[in-house]
VMD Tcl script that builds the backbone (N, CA, C; Angstrom):
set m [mol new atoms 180]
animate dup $m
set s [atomselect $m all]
$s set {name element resname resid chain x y z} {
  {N N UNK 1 A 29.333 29.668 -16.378}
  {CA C UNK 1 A 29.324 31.084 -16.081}
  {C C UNK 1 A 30.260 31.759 -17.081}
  {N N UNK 2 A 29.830 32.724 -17.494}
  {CA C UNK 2 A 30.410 33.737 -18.516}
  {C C UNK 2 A 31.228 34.979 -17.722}
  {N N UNK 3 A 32.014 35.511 -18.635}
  {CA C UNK 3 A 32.887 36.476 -18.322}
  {C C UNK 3 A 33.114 37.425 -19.243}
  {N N UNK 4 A 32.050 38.913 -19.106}
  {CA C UNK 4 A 32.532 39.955 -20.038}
  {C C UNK 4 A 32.793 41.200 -19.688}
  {N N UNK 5 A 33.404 41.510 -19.956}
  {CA C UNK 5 A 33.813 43.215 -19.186}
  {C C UNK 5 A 34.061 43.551 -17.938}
  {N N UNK 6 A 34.311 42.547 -17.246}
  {CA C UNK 6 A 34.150 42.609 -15.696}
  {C C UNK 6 A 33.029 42.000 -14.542}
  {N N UNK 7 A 32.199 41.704 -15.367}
  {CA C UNK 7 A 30.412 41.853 -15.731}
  {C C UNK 7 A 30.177 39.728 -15.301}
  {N N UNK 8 A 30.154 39.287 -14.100}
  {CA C UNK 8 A 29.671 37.780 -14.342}
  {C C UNK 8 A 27.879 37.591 -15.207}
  {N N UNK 9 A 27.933 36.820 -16.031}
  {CA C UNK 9 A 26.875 36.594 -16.484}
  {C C UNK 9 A 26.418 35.105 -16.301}
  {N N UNK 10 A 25.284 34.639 -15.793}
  {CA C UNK 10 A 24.903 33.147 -15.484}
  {C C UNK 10 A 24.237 32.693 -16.182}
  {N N UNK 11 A 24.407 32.015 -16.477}
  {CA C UNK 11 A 23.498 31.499 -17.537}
  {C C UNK 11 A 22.899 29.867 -16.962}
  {N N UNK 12 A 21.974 29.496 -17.079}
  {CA C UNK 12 A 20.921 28.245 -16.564}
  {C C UNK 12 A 21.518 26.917 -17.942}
  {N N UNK 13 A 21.715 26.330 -17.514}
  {CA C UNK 13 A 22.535 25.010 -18.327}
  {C C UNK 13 A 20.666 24.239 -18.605}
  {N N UNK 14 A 20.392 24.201 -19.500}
  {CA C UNK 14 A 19.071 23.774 -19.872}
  {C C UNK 14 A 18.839 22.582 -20.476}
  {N N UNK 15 A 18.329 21.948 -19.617}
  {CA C UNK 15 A 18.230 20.150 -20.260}
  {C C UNK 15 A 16.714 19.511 -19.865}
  {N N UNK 16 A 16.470 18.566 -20.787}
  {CA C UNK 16 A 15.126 17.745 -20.731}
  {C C UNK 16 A 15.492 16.275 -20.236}
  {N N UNK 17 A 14.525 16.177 -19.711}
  {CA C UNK 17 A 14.791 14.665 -18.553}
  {C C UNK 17 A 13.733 13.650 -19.512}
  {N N UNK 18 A 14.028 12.557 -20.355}
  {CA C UNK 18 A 13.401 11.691 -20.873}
  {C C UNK 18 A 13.661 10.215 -20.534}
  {N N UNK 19 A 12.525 9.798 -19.864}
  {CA C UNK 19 A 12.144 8.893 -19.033}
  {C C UNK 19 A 12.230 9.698 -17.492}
  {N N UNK 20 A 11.030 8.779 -17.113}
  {CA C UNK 20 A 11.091 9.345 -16.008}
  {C C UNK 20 A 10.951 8.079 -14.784}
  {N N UNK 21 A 11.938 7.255 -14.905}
  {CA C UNK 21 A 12.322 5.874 -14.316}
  {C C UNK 21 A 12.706 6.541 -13.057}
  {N N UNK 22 A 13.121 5.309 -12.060}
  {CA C UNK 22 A 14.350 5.807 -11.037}
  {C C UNK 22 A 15.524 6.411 -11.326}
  {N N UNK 23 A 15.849 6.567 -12.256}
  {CA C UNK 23 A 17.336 7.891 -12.375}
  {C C UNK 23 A 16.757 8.812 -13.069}
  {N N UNK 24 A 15.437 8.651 -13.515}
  {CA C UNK 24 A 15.182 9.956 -14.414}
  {C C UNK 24 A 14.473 10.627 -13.273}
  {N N UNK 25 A 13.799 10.514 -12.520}
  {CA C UNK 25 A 13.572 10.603 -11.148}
  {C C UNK 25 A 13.979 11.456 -10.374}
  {N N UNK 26 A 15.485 11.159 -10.457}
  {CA C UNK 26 A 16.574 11.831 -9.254}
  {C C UNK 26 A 17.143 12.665 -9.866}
  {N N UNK 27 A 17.587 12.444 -11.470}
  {CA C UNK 27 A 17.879 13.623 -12.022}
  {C C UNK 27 A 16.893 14.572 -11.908}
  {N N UNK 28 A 15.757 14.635 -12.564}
  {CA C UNK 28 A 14.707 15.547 -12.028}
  {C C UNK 28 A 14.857 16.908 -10.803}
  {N N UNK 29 A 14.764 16.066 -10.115}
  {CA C UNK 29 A 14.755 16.220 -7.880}
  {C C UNK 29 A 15.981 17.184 -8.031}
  {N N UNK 30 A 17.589 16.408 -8.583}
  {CA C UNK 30 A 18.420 17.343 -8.408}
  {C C UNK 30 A 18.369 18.403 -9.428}
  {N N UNK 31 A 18.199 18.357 -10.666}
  {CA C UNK 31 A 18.198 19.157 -11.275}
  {C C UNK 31 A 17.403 20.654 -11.014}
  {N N UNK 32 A 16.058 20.222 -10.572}
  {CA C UNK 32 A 15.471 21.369 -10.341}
  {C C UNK 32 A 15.865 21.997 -9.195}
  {N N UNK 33 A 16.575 21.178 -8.274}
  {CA C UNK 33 A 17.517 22.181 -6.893}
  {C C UNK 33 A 18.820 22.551 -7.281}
  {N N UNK 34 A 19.203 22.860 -8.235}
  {CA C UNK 34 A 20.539 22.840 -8.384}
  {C C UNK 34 A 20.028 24.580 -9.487}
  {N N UNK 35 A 20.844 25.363 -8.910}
  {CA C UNK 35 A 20.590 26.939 -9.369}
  {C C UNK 35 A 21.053 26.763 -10.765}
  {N N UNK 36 A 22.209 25.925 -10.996}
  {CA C UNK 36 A 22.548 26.462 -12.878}
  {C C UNK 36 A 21.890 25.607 -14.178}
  {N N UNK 37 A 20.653 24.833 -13.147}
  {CA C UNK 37 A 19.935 24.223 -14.352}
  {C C UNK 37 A 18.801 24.554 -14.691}
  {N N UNK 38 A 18.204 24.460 -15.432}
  {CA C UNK 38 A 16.638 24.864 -15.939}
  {C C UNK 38 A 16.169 23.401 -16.951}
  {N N UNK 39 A 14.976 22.822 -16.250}
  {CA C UNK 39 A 14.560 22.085 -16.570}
  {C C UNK 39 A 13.808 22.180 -17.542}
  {N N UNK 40 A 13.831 22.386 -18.856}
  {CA C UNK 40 A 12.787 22.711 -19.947}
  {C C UNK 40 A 12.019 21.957 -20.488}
  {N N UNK 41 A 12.260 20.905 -19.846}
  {CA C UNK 41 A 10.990 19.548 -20.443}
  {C C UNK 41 A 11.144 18.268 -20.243}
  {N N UNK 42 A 10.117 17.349 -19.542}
  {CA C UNK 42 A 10.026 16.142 -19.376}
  {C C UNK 42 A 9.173 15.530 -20.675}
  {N N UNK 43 A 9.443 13.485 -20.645}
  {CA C UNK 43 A 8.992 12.472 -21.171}
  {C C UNK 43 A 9.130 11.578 -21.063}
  {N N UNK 44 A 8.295 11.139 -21.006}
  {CA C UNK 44 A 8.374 9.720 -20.839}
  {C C UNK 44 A 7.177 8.837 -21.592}
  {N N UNK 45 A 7.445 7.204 -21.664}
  {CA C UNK 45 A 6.130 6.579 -22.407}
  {C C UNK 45 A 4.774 6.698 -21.825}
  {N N UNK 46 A 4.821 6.710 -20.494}
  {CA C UNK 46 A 3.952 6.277 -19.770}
  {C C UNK 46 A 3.340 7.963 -19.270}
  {N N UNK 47 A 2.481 8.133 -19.687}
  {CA C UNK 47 A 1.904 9.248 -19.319}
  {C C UNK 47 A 1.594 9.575 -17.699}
  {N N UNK 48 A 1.263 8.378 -17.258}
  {CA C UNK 48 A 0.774 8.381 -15.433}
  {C C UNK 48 A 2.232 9.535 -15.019}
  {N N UNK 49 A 3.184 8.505 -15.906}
  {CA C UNK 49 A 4.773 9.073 -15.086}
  {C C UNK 49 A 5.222 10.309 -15.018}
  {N N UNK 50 A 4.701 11.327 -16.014}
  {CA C UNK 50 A 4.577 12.776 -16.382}
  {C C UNK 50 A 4.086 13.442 -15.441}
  {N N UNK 51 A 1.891 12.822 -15.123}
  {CA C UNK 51 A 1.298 13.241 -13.945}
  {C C UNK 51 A 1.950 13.018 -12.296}
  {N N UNK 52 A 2.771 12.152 -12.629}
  {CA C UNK 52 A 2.938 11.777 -10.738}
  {C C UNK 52 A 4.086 12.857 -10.814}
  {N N UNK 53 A 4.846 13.222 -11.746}
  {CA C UNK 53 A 6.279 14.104 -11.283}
  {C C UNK 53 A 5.455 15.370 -11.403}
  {N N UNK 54 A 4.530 15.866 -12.080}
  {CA C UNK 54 A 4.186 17.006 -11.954}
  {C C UNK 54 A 2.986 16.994 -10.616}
  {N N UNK 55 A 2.517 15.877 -10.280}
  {CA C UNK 55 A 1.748 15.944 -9.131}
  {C C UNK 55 A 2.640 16.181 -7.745}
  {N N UNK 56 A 3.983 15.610 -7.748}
  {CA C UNK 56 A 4.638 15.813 -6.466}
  {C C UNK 56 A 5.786 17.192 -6.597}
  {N N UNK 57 A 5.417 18.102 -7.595}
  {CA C UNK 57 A 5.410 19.297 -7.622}
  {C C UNK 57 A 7.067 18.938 -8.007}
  {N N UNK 58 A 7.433 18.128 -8.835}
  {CA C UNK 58 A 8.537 18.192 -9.431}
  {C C UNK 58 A 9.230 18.879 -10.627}
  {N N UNK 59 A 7.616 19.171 -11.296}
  {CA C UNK 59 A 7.808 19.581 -12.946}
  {C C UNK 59 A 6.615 20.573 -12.846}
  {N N UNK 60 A 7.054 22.028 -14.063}
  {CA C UNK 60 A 5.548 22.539 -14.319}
  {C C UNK 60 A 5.151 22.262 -15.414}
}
mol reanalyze $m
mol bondsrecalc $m
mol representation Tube
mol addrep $m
């Protein structure tokens, strides 16, 4: 969080989740519930693994 003139400014801490294993997973889950992050992009090798996180409405 920023501080100018009196003025709070928020800013979204923006990170990409590559792999999408069991911790890439949970990072995911929390990341996208957590207000100061913005998830800007998943990867992984396995393509299925892309569809199942965006199928259980994890990723757009």
């Amino acid at each position: 969080m920023g501080f100018l003139y009196g003025v709070f400014i928020v800013m979204a801490n923006k990170i990409a989740i590559i792999g999408l294993g069991i911790m890439g997973r949970r990072m995911l889950e929390n990341a996208l519930a957590h207000p100061d992050f913005e998830v800007s992009g998943i990867w992984d090798p396995e393509n299925a693994s892309i569809v199942k996180a965006q199928l259980q409405g994890q990723a757009s």
